[in-house]
KOLGUZA-935928 format. One record per residue: residue number from 1; chain; x, y, z of N, C-alpha, C in turn. Coordinates in Angstrom, 2 decimals, always signed. Atoms other than C-alpha are relative to their C-alpha. Example, Ala and Ser with C-alpha at 12.3 -4.5 7.8 and 13.67 -1.06 7.14 Angstrom:
BEGIN
[atom 1; "A"; [+0.89; -1.19; +0.00]; [+12.30; -4.50; +7.80]; [+0.90; +1.20; +0.00]],
[atom 2; "A"; [-0.82; -1.19; -0.06]; [+13.67; -1.06; +7.14]; [-0.77; +1.09; +0.73]],
END
This chain:
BEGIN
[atom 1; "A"; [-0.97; +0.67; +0.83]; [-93.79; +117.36; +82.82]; [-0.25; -1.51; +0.09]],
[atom 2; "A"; [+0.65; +1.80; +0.26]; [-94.31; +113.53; +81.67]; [+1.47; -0.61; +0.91]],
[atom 3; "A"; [-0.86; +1.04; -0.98]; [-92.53; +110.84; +83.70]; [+0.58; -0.57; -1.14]],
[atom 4; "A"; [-0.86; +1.15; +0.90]; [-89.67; +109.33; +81.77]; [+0.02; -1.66; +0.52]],
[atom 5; "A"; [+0.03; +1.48; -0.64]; [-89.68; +105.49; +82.05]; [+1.08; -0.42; -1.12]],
[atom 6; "A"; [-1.51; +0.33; +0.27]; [-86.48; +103.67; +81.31]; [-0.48; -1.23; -0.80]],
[atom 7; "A"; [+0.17; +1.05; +1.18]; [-86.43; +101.63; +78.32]; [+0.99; -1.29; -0.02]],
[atom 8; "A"; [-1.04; +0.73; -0.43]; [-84.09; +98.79; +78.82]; [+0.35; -0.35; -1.44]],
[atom 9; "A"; [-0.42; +0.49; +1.23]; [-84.24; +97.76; +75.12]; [+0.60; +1.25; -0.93]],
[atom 10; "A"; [-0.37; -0.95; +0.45]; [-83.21; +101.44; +74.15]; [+1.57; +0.29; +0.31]],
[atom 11; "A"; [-1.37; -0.55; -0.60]; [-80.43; +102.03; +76.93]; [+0.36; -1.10; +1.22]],
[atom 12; "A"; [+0.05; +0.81; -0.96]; [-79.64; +98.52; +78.37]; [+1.17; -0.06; +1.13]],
[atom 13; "A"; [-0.83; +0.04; -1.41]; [-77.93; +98.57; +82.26]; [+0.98; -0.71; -0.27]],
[atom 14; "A"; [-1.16; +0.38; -0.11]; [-74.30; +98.16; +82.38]; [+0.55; -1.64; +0.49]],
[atom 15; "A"; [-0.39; +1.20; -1.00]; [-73.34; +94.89; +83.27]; [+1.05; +0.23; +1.33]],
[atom 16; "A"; [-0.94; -0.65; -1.19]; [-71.71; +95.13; +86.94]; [+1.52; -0.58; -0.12]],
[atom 17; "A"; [-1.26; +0.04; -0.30]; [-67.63; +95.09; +86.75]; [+0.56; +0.07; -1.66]],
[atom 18; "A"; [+0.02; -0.26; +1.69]; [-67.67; +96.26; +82.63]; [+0.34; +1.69; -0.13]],
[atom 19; "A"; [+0.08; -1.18; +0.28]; [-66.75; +99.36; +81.44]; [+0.50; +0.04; -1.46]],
[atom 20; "A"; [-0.10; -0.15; +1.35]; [-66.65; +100.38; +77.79]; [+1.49; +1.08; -0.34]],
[atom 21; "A"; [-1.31; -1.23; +0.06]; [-63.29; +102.27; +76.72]; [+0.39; +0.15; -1.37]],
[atom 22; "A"; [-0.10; +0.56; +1.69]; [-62.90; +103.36; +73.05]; [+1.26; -0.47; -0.12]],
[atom 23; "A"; [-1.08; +0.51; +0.48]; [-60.05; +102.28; +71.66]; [+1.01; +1.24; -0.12]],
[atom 24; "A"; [-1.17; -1.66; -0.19]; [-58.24; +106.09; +71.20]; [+0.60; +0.06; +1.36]],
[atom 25; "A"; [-0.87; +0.00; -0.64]; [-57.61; +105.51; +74.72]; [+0.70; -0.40; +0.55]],
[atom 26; "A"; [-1.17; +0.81; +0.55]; [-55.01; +102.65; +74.04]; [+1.32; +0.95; -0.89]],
[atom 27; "A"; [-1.11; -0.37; +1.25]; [-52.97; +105.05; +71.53]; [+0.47; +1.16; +0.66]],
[atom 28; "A"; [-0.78; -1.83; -0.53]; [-50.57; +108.01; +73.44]; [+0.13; +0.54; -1.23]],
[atom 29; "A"; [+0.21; -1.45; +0.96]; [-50.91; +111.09; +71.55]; [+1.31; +0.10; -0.94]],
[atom 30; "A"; [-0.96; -0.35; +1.13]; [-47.57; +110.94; +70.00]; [+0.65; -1.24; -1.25]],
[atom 31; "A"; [-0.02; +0.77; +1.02]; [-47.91; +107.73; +68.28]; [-1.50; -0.02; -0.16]],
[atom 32; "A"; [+1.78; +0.35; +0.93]; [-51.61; +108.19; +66.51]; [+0.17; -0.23; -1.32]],
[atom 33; "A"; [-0.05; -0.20; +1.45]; [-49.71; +108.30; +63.13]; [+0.17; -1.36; -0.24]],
[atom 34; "A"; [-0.74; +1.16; +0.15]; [-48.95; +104.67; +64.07]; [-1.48; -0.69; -0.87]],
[atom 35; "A"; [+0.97; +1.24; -0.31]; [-53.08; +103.42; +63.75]; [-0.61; +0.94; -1.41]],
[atom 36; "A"; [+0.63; -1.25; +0.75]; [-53.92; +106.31; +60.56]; [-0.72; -1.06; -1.36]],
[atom 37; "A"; [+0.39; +0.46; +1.00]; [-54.11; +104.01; +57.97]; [+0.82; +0.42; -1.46]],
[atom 38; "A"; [-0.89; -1.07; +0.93]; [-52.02; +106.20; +55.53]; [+1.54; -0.08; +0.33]],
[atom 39; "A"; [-1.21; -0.77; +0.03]; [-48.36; +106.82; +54.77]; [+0.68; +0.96; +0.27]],
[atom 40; "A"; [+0.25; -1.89; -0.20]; [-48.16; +110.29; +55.94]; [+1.32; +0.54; +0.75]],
[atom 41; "A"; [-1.43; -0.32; -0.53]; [-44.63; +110.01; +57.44]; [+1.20; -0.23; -0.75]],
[atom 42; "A"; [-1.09; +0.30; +0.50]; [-41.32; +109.58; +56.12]; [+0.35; -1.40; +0.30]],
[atom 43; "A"; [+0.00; +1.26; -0.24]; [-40.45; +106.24; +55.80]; [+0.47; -0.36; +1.32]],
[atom 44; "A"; [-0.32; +0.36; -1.22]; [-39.88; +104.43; +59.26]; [+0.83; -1.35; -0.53]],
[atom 45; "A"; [-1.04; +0.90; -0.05]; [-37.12; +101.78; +60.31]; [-0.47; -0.86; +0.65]],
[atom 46; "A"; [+0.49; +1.59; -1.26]; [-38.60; +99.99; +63.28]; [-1.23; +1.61; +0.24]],
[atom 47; "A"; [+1.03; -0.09; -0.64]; [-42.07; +100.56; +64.66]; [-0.18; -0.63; +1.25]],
[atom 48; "A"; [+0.32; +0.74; -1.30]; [-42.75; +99.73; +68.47]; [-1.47; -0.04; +0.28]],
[atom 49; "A"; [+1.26; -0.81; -0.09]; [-46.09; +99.67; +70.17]; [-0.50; -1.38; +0.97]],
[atom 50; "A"; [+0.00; +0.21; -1.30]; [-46.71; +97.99; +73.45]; [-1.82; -0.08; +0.39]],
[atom 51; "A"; [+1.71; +0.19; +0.10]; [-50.71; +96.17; +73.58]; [-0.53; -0.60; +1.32]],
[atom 52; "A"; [+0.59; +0.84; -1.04]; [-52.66; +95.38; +76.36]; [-0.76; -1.48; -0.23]],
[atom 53; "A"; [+0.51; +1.03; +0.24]; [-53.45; +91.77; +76.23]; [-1.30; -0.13; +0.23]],
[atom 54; "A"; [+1.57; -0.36; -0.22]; [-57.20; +92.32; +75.58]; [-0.51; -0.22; -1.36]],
[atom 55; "A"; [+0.36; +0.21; +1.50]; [-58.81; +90.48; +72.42]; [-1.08; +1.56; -0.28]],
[atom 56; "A"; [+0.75; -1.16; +0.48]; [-61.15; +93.57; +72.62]; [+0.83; +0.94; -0.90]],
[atom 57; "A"; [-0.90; -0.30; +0.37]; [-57.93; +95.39; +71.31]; [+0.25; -0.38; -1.46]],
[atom 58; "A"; [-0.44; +0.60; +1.36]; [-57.51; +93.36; +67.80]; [-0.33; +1.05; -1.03]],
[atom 59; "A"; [+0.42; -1.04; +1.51]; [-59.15; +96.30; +65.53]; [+1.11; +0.89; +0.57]],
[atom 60; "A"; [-1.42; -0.93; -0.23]; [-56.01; +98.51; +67.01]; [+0.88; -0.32; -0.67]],
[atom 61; "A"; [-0.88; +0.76; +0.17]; [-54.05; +95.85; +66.52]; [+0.10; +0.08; -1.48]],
[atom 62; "A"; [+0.19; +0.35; +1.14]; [-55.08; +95.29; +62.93]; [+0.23; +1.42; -0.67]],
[atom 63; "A"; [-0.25; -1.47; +0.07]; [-54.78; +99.26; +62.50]; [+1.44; +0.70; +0.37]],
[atom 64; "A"; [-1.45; -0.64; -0.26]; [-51.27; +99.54; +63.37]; [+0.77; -1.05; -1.06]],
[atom 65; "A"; [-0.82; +1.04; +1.30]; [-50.22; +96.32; +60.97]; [-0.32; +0.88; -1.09]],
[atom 66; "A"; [+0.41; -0.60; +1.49]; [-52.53; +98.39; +58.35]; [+1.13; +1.17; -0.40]],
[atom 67; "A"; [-1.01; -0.92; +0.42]; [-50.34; +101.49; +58.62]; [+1.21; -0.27; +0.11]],
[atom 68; "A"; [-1.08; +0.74; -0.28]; [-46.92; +99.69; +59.28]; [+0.04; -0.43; -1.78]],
[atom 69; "A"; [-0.13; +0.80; +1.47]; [-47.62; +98.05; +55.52]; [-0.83; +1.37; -1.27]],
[atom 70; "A"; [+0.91; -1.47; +0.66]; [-49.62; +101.77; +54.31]; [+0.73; -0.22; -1.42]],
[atom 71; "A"; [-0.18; -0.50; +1.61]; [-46.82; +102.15; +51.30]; [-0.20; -0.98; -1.06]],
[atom 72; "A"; [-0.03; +1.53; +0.84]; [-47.69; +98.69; +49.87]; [-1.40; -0.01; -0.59]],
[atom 73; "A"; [+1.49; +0.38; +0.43]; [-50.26; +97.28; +47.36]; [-0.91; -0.73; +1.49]],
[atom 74; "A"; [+0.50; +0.72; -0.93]; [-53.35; +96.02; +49.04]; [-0.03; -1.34; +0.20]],
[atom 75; "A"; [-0.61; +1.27; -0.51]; [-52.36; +92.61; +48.80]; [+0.78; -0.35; +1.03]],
[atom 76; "A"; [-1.10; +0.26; -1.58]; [-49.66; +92.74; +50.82]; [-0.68; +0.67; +0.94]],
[atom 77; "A"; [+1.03; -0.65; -1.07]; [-51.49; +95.28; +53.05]; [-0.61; -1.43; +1.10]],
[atom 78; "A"; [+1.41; +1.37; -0.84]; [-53.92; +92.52; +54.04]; [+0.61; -1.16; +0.57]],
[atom 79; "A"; [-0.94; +1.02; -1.00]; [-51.25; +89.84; +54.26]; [+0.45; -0.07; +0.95]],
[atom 80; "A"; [-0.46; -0.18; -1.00]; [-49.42; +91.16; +56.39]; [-0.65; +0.46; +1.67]],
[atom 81; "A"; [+1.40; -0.39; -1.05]; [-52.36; +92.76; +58.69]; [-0.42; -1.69; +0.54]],
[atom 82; "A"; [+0.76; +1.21; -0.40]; [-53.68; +88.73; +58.83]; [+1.11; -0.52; +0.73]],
[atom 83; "A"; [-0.97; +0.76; -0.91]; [-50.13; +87.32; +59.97]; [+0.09; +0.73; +1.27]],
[atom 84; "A"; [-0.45; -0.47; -0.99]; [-49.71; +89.81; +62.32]; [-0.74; +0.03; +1.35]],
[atom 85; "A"; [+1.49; -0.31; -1.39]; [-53.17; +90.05; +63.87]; [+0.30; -1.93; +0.93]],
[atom 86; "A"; [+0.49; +1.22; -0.22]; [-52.81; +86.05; +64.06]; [+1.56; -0.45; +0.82]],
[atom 87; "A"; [-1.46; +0.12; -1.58]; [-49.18; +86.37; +66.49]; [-0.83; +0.77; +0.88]],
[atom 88; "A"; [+0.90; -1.01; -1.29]; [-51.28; +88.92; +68.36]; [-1.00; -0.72; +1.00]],
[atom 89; "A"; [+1.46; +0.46; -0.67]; [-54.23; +86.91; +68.93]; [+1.07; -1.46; +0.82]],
[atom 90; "A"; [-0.68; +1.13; -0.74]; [-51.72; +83.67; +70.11]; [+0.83; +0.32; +1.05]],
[atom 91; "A"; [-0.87; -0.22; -1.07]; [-50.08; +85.69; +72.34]; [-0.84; +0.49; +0.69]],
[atom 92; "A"; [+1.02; +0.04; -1.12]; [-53.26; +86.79; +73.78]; [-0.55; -1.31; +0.69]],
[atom 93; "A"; [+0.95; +1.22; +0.12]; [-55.03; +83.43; +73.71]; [+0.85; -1.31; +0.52]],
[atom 94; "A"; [-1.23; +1.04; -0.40]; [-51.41; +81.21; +74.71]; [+0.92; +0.43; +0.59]],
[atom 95; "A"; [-1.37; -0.73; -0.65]; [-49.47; +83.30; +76.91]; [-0.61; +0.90; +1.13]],
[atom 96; "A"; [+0.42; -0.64; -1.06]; [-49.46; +85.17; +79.92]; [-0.63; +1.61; -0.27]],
[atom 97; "A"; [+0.44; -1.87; +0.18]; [-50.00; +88.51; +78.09]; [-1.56; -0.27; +0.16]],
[atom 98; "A"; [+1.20; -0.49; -0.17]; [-53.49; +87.49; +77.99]; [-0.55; -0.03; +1.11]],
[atom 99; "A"; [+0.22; +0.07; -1.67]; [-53.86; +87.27; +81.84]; [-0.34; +1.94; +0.14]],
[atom 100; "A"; [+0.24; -1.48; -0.22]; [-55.29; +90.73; +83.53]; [+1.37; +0.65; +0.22]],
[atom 101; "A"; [-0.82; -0.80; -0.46]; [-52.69; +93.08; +83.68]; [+0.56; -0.58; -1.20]],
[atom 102; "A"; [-1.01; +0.47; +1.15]; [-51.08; +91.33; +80.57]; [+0.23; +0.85; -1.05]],
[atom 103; "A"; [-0.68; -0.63; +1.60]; [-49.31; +92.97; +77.15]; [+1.00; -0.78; -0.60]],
[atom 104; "A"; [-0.68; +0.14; +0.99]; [-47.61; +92.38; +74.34]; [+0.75; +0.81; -1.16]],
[atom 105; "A"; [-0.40; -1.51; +0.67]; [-44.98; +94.54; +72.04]; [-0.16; -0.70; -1.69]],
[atom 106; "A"; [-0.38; +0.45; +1.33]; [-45.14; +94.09; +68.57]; [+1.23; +1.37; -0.37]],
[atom 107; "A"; [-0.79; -0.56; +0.52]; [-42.60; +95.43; +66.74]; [+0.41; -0.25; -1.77]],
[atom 108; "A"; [-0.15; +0.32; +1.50]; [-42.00; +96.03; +62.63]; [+1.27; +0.54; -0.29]],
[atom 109; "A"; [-1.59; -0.33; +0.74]; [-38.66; +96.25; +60.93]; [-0.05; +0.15; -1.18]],
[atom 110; "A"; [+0.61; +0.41; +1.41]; [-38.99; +97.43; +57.52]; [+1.77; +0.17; -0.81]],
[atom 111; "A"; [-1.15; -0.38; +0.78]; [-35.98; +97.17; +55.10]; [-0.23; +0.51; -1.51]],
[atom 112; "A"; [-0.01; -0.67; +1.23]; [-35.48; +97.79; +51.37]; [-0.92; -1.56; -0.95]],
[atom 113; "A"; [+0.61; +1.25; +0.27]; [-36.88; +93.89; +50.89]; [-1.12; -0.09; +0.60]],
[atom 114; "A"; [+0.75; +0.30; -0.45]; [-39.42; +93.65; +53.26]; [-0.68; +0.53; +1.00]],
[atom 115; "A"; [+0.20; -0.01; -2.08]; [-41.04; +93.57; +57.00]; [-0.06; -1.29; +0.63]],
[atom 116; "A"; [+0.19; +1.09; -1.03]; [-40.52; +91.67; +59.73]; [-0.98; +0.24; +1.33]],
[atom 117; "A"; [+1.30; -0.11; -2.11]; [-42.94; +91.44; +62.94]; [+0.41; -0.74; +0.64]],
[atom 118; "A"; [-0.13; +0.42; -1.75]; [-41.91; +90.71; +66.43]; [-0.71; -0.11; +0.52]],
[atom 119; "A"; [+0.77; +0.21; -1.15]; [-44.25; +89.67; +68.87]; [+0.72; -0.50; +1.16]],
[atom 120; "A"; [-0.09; +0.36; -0.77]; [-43.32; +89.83; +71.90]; [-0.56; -0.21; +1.37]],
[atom 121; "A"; [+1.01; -0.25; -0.79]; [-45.27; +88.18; +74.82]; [+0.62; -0.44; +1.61]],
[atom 122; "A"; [-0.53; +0.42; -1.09]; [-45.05; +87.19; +78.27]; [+0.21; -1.22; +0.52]],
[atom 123; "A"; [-0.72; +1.07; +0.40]; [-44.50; +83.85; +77.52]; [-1.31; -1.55; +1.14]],
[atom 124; "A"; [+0.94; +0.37; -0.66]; [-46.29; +80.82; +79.46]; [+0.45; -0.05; +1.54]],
[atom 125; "A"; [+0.59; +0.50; -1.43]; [-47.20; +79.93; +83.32]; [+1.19; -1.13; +0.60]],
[atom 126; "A"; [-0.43; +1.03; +0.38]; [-45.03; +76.55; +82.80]; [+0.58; -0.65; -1.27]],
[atom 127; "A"; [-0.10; +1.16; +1.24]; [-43.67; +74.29; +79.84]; [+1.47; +0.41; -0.37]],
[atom 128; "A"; [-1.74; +0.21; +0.15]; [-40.38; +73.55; +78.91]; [+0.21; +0.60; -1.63]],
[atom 129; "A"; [-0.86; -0.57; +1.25]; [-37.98; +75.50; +76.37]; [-0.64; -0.50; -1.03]],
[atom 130; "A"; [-0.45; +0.92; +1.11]; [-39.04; +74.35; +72.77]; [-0.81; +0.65; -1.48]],
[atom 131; "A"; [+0.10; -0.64; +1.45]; [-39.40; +75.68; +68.96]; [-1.36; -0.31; +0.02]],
[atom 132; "A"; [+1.55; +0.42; +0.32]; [-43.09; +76.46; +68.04]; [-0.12; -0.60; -1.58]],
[atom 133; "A"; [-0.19; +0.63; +1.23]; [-43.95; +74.13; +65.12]; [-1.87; +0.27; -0.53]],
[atom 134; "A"; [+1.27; +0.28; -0.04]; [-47.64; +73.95; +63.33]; [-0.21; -1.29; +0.03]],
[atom 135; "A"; [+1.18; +0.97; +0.18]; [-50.00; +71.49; +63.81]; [-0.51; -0.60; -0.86]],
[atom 136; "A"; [+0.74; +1.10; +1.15]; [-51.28; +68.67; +61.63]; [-1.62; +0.17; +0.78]],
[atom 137; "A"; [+0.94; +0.01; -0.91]; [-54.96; +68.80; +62.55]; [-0.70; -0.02; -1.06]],
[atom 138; "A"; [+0.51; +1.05; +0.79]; [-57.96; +66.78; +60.99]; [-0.76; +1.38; -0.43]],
[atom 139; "A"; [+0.04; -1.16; +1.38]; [-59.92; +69.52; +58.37]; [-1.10; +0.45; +1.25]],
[atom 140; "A"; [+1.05; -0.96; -0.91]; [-63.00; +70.01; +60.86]; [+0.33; +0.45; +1.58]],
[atom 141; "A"; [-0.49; -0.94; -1.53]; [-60.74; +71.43; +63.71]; [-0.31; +1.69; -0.15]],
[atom 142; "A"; [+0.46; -1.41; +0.31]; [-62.06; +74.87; +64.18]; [+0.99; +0.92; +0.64]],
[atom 143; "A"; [-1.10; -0.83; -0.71]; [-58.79; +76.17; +66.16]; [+1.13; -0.24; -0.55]],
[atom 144; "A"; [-0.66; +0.76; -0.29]; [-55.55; +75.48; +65.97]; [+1.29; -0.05; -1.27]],
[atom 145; "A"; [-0.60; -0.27; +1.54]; [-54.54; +76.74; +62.43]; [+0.85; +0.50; +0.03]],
[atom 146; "A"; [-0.73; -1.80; -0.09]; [-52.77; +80.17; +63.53]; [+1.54; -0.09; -0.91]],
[atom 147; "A"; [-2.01; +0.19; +0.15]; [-48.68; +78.86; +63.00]; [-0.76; -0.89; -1.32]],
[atom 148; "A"; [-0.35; +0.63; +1.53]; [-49.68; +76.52; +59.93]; [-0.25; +0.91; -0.91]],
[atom 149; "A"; [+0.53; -1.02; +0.93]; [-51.49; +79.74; +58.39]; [+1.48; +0.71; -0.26]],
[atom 150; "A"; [-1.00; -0.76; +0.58]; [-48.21; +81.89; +58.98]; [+1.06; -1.03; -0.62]],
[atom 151; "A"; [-0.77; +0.72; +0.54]; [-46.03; +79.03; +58.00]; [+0.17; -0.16; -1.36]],
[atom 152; "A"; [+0.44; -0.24; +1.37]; [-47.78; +78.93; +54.64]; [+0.26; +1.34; -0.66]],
[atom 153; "A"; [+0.09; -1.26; +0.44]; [-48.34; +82.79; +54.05]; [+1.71; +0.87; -0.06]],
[atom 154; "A"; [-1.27; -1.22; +0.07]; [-44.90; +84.52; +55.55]; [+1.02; -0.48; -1.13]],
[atom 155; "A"; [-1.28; +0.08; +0.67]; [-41.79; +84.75; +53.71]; [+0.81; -1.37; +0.89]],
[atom 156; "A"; [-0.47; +0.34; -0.66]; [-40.41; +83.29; +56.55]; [-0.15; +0.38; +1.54]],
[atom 157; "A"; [+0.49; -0.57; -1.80]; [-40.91; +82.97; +60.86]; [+0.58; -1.03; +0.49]],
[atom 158; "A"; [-0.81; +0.15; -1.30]; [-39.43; +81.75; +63.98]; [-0.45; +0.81; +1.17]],
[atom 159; "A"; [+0.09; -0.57; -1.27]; [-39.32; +82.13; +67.23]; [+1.08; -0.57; +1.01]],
[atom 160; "A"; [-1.18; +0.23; -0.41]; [-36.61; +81.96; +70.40]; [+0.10; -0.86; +0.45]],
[atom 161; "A"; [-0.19; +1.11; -0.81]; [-37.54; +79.00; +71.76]; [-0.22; -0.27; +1.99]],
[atom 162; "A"; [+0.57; +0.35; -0.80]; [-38.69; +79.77; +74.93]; [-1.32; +0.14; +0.90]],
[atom 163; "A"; [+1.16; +0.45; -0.63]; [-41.16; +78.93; +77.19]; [-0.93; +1.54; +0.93]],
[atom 164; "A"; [+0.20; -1.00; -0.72]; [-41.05; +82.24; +79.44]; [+0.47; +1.19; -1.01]],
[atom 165; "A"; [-0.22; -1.28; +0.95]; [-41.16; +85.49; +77.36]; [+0.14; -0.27; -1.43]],
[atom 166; "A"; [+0.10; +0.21; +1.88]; [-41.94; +84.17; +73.50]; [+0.41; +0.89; -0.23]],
[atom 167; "A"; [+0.62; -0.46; +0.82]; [-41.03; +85.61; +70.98]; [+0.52; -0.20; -1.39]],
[atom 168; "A"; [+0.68; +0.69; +1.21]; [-42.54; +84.77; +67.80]; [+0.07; +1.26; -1.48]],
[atom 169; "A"; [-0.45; -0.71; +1.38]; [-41.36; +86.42; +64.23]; [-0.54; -0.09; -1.23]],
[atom 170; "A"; [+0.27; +0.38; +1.39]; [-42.48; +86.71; +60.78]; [+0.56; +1.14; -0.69]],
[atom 171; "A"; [-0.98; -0.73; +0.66]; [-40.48; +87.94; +57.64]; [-1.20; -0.23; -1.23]],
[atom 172; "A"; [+1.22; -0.27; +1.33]; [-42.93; +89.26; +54.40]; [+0.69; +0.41; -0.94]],
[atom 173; "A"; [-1.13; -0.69; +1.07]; [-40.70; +90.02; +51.11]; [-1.32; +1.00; -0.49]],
[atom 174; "A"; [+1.03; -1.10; +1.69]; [-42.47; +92.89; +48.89]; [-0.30; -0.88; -0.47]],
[atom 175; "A"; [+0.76; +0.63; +1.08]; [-42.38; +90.39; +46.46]; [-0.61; -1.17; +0.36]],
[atom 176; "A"; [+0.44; +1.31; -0.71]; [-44.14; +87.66; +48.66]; [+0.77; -1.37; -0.93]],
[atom 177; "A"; [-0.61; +1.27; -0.18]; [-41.33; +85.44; +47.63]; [+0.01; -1.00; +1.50]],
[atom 178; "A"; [+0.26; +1.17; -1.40]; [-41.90; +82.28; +49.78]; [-0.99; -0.11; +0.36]],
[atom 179; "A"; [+1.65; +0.02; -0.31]; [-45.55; +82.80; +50.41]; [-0.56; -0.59; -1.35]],
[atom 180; "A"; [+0.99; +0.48; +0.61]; [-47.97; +80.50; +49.36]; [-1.10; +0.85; -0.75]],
[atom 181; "A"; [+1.19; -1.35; +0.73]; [-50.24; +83.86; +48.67]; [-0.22; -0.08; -1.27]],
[atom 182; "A"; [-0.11; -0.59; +1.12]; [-49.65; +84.26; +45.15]; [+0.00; -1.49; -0.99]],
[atom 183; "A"; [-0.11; +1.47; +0.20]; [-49.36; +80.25; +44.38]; [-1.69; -0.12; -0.43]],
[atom 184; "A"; [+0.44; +0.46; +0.47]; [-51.80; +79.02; +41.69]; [-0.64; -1.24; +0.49]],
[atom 185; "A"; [+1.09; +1.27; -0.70]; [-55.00; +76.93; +42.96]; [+0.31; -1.17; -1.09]],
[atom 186; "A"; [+0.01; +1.38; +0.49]; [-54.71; +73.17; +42.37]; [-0.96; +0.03; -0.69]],
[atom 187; "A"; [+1.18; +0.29; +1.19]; [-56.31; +72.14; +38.93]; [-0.62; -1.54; +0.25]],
[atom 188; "A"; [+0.91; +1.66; -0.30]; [-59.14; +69.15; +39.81]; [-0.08; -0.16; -1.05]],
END
């Protein structure tokens, strides 16, 4: 029998303290209808769903906004998927949820007008009580956008004001009243 020799560019060695985990086993078995993509339930009131603060996590993430917004055109679909992913990612990226052992809950409220999203994270390390506002920031800042993006896009958002345990809101009408979305590009 021929000697196998180990290809490294075929099947390259684990990096040491890494382990690969798909993503199915983030989702308990009795919410999978949450990440489907589809409508396939009777309408829901509130959605929970409890994330490990792990940017590896964001295509979940973005898969539970998708079905949360399922009975909607794909406009809104997508809107709402971008605001939501973009509280997710600030509460990974500005808060203790993204520390090891960290999470975050989102939560959707849908009414007969709209949805709202909750994020809730574990808030920071330090810094005193105070309303998150966006940022003015010069055009070639490559960060830093996240809150002026939802500021623009939602219906409407908020958050409680503090420092320890954020949490950070956005309100989406059906008819993206209040969103810039649907707002006619400036004529040069």
């Amino acid at each position: 029998m021929p000697e196998t020799v180990h290809d490294p560019r075929l099947h390259p060695a684990p990096v040491a303290g890494t382990a690969t985990v798909p993503l199915a086993a983030f989702v308990r078995p009795g919410h999978r209808h949450y990440f489907t993509g589809t409508c396939e339930r009777a309408p829901y009131r509130l959605r929970r769903y409890a994330f490990p603060g792990l940017g590896e996590v964001m295509p979940l993430v973005r898969a539970f906004l998708d079905t949360c917004a399922a009975h909607r055109d794909p406009d809104y679909r997508y809107l709402f998927t971008l605001l939501g992913s973009e509280l997710a990612a600030n509460a990974v990226c500005h808060s203790l949820s993204g520390r090891p052992g960290g999470h975050y809950t989102l939560l959707v409220h849908r009414n007969r007008h709209g949805l709202r999203l909750t994020c809730r994270d574990l808030g920071a390390a330090t810094g005193e009580d105070t309303r998150l506002a966006p940022e003015r920031l010069p055009a070639e800042a490559e960060t830093g956008r996240g809150l002026a993006l939802v500021d623009a896009l939602a219906t409407d958002w908020g958050d409680n004001g503090y420092a320890r345990y954020r949490t950070v809101w956005c309100y989406l009408a059906y008819d993206l009243q209040g969103s810039r979305w649907k707002e006619p590009a400036p004529v040069a």
